[in-house]
N, C-alpha and C positions, 0 to 999 in steps of 0.2 A: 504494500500500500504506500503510495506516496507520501510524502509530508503534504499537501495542500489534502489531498483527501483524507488525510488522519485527523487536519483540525479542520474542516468540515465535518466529518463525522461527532468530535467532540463539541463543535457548536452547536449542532443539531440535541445534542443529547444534554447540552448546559440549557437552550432553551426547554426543550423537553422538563428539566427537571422544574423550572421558574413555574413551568405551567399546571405540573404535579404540587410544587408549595405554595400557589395560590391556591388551586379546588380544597387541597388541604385545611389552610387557614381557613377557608368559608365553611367546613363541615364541623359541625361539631362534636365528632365522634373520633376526629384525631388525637391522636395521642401527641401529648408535645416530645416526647422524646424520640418519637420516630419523625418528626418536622425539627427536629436539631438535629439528627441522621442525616435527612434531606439536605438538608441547609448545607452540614459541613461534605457531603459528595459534590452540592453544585459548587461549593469554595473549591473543592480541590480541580475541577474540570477547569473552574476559571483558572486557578494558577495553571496549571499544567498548557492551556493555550496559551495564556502569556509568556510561559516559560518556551513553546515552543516555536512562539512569533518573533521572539527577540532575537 
């Protein structure tokens, strides 16, 4: 897999995740500890394209 289609694939799946911890936030049957899971996978997708944009 090339580098431009690896972080394509990871932007895809960073937005993917914003879209999973908004439905999230609006249910109220979320558990916050699995919406801090969330959170810190889509931090690490952000780092990891930046890290691999620079």
């Amino acid at each position: 897999m090339s580098l431009n289609a690896h972080l394509e694939t990871l932007k895809k799946k960073h937005h993917d995740m914003s879209e999973a911890i908004e439905a999230a936030q609006r249910s109220p049957a979320t558990d916050g500890l699995e919406l801090t899971d969330m959170k810190k996978q889509k931090m690490r997708l952000k780092e990891e394209i930046t890290r691999l944009s620079a």
